[in-house]
Jmol script that loads the backbone (N, CA, C; Angstrom):
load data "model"
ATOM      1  N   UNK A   1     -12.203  -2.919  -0.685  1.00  0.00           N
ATOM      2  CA  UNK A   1     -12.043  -2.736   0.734  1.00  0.00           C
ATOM      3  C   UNK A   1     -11.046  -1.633   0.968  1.00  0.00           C
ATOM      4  N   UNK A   2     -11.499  -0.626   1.771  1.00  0.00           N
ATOM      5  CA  UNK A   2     -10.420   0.188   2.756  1.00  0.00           C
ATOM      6  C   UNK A   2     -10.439   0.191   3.868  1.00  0.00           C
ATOM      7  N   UNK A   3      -9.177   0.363   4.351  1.00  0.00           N
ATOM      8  CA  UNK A   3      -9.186   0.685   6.004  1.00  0.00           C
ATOM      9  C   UNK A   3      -8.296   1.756   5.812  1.00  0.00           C
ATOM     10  N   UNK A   4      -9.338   3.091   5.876  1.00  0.00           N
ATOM     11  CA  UNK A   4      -9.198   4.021   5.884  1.00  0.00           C
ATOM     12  C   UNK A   4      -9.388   5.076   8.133  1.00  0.00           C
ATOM     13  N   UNK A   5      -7.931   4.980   8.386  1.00  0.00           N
ATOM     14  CA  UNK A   5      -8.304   5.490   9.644  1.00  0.00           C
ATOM     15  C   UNK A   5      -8.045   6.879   9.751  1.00  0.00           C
ATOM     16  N   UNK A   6      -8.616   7.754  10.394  1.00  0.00           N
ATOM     17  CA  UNK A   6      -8.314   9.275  10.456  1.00  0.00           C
ATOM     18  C   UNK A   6      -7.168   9.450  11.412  1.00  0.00           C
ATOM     19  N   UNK A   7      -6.796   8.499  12.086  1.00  0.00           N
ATOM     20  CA  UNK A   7      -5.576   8.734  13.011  1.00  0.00           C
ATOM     21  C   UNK A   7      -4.419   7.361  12.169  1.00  0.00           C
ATOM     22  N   UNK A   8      -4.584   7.157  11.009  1.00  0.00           N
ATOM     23  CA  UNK A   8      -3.678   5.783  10.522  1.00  0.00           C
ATOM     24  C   UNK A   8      -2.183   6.742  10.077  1.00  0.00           C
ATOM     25  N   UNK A   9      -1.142   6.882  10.876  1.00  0.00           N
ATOM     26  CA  UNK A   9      -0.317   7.071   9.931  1.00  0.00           C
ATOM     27  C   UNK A   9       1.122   6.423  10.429  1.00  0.00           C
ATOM     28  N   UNK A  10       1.164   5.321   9.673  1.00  0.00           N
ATOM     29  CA  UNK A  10       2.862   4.386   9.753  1.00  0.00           C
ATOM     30  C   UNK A  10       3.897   5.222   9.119  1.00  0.00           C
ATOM     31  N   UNK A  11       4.751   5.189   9.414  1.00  0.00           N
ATOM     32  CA  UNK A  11       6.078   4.773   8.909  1.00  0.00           C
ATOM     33  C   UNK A  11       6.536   4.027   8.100  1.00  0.00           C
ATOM     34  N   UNK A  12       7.530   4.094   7.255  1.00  0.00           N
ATOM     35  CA  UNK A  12       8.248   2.958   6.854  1.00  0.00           C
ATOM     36  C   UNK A  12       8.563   1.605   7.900  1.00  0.00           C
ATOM     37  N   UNK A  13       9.834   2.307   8.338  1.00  0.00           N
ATOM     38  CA  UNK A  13       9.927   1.392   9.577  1.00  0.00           C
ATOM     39  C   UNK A  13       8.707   0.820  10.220  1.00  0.00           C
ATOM     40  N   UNK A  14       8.332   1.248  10.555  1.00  0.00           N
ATOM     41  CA  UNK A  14       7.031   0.930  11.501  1.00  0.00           C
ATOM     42  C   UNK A  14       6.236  -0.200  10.287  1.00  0.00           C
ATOM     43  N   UNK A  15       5.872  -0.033   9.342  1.00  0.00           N
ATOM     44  CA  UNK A  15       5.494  -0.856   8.509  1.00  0.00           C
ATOM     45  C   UNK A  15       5.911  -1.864   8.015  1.00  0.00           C
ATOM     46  N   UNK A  16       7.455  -2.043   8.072  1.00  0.00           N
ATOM     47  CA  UNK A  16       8.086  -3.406   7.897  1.00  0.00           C
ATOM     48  C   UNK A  16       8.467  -4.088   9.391  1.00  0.00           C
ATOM     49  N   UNK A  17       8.323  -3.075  10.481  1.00  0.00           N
ATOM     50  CA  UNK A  17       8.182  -4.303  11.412  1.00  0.00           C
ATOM     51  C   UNK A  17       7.222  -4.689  11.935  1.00  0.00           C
ATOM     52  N   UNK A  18       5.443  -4.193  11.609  1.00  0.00           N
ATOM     53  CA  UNK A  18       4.656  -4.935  11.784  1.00  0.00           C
ATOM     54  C   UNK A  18       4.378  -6.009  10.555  1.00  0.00           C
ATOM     55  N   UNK A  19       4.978  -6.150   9.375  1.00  0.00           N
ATOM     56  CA  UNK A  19       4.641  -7.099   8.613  1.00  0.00           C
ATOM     57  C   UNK A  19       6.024  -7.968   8.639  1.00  0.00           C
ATOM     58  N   UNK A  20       6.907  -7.958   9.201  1.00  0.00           N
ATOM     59  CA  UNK A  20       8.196  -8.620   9.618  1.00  0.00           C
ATOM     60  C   UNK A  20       8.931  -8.453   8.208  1.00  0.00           C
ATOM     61  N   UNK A  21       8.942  -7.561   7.722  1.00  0.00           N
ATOM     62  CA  UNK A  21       9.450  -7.690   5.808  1.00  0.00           C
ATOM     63  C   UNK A  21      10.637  -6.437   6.052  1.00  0.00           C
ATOM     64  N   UNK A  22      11.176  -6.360   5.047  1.00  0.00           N
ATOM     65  CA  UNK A  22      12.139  -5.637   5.014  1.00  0.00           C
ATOM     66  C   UNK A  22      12.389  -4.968   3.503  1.00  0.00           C
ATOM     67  N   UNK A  23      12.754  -3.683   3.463  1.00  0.00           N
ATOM     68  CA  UNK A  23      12.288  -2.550   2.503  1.00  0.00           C
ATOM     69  C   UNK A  23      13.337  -3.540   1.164  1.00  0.00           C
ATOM     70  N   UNK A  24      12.965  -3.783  -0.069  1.00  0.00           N
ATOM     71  CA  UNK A  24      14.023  -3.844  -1.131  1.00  0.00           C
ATOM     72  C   UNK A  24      14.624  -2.781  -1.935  1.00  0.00           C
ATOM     73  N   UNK A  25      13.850  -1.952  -1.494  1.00  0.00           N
ATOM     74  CA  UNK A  25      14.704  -0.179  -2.442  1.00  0.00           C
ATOM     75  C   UNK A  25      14.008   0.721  -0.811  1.00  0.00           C
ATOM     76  N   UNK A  26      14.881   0.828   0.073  1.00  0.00           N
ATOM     77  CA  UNK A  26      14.080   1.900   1.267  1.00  0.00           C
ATOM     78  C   UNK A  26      13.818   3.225   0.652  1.00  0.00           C
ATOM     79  N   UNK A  27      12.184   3.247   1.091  1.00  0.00           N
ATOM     80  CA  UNK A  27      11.231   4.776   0.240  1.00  0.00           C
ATOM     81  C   UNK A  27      11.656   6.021   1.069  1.00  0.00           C
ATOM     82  N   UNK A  28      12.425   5.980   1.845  1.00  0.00           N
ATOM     83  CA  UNK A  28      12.942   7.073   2.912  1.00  0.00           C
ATOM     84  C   UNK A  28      11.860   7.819   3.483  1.00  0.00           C
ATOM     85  N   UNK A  29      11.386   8.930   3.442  1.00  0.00           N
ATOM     86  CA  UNK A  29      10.624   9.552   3.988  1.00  0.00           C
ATOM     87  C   UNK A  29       9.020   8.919   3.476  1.00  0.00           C
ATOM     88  N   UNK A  30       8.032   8.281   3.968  1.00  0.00           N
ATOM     89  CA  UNK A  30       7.099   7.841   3.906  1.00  0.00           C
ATOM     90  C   UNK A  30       6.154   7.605   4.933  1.00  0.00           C
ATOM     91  N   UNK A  31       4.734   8.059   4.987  1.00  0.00           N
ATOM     92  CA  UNK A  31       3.978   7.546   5.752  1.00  0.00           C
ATOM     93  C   UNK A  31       2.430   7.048   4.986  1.00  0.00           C
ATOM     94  N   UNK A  32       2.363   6.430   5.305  1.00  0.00           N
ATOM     95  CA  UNK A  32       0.839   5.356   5.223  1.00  0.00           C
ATOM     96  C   UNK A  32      -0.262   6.116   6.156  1.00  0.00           C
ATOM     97  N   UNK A  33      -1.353   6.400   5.305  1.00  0.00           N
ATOM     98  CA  UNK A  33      -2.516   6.869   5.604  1.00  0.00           C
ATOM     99  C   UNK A  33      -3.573   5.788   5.673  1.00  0.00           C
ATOM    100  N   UNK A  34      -3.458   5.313   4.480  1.00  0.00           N
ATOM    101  CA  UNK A  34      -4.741   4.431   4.211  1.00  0.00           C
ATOM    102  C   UNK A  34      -4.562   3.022   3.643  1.00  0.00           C
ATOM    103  N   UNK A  35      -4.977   1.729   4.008  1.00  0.00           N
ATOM    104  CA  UNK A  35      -4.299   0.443   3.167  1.00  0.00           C
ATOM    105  C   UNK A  35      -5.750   0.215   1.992  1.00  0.00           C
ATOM    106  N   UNK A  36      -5.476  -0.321   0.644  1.00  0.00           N
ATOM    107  CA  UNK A  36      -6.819  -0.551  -0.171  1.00  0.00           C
ATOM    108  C   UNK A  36      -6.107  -1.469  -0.794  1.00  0.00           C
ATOM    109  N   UNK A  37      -6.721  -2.633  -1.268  1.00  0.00           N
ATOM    110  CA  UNK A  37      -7.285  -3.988  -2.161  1.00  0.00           C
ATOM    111  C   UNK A  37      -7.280  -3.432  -3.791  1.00  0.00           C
ATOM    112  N   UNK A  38      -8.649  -2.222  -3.991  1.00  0.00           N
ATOM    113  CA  UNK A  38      -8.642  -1.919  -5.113  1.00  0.00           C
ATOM    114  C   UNK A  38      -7.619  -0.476  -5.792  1.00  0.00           C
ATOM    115  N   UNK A  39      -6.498  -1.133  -6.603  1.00  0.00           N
ATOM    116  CA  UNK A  39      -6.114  -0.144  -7.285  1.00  0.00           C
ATOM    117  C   UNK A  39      -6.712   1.153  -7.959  1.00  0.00           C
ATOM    118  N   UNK A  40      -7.869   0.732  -8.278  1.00  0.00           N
ATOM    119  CA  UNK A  40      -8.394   2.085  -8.664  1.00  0.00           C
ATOM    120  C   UNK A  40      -9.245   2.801  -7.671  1.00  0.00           C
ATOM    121  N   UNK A  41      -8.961   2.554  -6.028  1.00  0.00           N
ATOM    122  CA  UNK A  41      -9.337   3.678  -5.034  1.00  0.00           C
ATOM    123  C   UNK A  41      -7.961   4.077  -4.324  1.00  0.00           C
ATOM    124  N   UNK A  42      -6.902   3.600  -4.873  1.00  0.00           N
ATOM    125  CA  UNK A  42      -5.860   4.281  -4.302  1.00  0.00           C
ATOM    126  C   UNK A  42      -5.270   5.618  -4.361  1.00  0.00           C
ATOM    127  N   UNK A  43      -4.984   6.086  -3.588  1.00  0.00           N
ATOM    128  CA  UNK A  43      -4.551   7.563  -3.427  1.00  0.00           C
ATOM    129  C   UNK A  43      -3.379   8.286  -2.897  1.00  0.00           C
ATOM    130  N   UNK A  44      -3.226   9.279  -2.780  1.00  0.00           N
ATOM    131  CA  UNK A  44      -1.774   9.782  -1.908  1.00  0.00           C
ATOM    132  C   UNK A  44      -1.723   9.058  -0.676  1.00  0.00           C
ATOM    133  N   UNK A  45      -0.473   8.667   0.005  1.00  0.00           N
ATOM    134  CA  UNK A  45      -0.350   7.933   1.257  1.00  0.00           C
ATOM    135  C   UNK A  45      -1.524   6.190   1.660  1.00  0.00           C
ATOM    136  N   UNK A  46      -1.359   6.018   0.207  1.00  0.00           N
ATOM    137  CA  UNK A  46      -2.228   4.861   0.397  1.00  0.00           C
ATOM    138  C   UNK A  46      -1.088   3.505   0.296  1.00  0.00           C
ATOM    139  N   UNK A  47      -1.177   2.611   1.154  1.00  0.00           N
ATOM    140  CA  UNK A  47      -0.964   1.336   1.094  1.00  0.00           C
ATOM    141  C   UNK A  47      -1.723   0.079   0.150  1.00  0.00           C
ATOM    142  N   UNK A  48      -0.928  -0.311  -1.219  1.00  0.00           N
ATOM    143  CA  UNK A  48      -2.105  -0.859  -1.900  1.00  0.00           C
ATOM    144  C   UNK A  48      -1.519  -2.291  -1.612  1.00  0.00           C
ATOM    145  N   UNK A  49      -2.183  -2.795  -0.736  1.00  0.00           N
ATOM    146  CA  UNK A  49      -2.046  -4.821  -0.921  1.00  0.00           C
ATOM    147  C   UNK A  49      -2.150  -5.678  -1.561  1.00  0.00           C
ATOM    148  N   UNK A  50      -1.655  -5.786  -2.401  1.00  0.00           N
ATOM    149  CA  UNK A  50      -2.001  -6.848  -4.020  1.00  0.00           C
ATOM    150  C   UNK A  50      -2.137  -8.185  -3.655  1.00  0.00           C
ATOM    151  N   UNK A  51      -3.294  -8.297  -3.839  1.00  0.00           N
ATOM    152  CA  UNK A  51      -3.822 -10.026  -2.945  1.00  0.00           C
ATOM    153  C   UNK A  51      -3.946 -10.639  -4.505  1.00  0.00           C
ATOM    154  N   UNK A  52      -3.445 -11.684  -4.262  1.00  0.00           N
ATOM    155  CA  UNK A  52      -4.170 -13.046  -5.374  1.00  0.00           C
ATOM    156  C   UNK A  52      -5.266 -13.870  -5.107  1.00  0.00           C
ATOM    157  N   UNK A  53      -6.191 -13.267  -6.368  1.00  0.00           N
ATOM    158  CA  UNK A  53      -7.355 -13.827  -6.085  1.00  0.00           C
ATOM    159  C   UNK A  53      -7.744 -15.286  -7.009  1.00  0.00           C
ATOM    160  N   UNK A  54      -9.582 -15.154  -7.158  1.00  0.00           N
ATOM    161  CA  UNK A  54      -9.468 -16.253  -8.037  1.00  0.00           C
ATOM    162  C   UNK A  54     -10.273 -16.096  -9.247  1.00  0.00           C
ATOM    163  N   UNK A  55     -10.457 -14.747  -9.390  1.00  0.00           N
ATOM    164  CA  UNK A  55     -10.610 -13.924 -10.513  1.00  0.00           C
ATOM    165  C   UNK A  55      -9.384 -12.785 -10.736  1.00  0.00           C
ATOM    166  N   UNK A  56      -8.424 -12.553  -9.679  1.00  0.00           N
ATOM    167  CA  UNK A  56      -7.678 -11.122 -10.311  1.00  0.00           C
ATOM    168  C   UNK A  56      -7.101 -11.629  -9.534  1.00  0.00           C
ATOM    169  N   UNK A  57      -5.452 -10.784  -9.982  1.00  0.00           N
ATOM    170  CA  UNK A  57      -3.893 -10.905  -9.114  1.00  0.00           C
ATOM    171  C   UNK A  57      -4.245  -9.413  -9.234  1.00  0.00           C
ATOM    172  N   UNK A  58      -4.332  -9.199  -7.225  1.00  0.00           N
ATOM    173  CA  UNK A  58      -3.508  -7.632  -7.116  1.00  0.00           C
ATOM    174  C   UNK A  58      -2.114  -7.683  -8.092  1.00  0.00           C
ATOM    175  N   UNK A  59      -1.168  -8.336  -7.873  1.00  0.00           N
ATOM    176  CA  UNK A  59       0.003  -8.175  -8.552  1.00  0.00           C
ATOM    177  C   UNK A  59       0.204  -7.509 -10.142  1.00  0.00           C
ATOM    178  N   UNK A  60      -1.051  -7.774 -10.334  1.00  0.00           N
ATOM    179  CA  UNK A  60      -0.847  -7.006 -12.016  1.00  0.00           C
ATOM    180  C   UNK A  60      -1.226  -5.364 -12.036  1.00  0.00           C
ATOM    181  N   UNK A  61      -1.801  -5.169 -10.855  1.00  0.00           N
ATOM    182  CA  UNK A  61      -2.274  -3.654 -10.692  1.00  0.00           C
ATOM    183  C   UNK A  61      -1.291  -2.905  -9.704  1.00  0.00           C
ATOM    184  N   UNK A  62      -0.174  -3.198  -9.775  1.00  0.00           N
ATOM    185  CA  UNK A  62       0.085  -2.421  -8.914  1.00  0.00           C
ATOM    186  C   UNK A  62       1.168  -1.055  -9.741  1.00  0.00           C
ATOM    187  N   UNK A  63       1.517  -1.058 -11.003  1.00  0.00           N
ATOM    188  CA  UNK A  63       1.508  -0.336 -11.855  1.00  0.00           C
ATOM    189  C   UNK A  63      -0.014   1.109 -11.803  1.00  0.00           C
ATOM    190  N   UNK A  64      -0.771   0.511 -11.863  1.00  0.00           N
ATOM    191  CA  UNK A  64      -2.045   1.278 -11.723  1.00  0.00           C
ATOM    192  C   UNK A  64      -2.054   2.193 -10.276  1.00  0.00           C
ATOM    193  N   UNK A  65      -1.860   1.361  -8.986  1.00  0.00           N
ATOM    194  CA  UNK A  65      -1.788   1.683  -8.067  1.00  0.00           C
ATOM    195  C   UNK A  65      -1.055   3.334  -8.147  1.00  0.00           C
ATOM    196  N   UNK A  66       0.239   2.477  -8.471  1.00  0.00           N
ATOM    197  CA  UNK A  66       1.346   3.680  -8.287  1.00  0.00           C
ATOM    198  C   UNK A  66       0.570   4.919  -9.152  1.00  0.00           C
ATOM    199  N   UNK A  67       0.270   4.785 -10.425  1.00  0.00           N
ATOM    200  CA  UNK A  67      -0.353   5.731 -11.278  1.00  0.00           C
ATOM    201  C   UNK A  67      -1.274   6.815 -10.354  1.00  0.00           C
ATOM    202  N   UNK A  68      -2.374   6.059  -9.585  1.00  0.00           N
ATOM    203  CA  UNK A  68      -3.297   6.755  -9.130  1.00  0.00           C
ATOM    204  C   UNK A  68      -3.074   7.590  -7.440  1.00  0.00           C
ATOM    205  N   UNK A  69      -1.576   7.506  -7.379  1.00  0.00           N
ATOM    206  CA  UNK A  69      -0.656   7.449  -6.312  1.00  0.00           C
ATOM    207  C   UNK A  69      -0.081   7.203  -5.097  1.00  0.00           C
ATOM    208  N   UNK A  70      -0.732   5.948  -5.231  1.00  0.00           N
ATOM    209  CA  UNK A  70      -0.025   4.346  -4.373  1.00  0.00           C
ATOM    210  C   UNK A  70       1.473   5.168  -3.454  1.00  0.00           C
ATOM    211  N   UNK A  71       1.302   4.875  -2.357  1.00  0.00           N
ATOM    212  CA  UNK A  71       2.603   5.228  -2.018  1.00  0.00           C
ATOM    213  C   UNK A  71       3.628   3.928  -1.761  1.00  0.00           C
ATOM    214  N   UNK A  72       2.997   3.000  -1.754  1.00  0.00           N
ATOM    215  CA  UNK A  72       3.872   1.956  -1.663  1.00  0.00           C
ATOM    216  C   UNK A  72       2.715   0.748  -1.958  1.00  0.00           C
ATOM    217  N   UNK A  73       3.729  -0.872  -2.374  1.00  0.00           N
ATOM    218  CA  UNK A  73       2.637  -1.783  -2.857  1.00  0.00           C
ATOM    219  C   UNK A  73       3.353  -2.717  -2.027  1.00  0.00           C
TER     220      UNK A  73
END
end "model"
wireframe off; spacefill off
backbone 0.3
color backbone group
């Protein structure tokens, strides 16, 4: 899955206060283009969501993510 929008672009800020979370290392200059599920369609300015499934933990890909250049997980 992507939700890929041509007008999508968050903030940091803006991204931890629509998910009510708060940064643990703040990425300073950052914006979010695109959010994706699968690590291996992630890209520059992509948001990768590591969901636990009941075949796969996003959580183990998010190493990969970053690789394929995840801007944040």
């Amino acid at each position: 899955m992507s939700a890929t929008n041509p007008g999508m672009n968050i903030t940091a800020d803006e991204l931890a206060h629509r998910v009510d979370g708060t940064w643990l290392t703040p990425p300073g200059e950052l914006t979010v283009t695109a959010v994706e599920i699968d690590s291996r369609q992630c890209a520059q300015g992509t948001l990768f969501a590591a969901l636990a499934g009941q075949q796969a933990d996003g959580h183990d890909y998010v190493a990969a993510a970053a690789a394929n250049g995840a801007a944040a997980a």
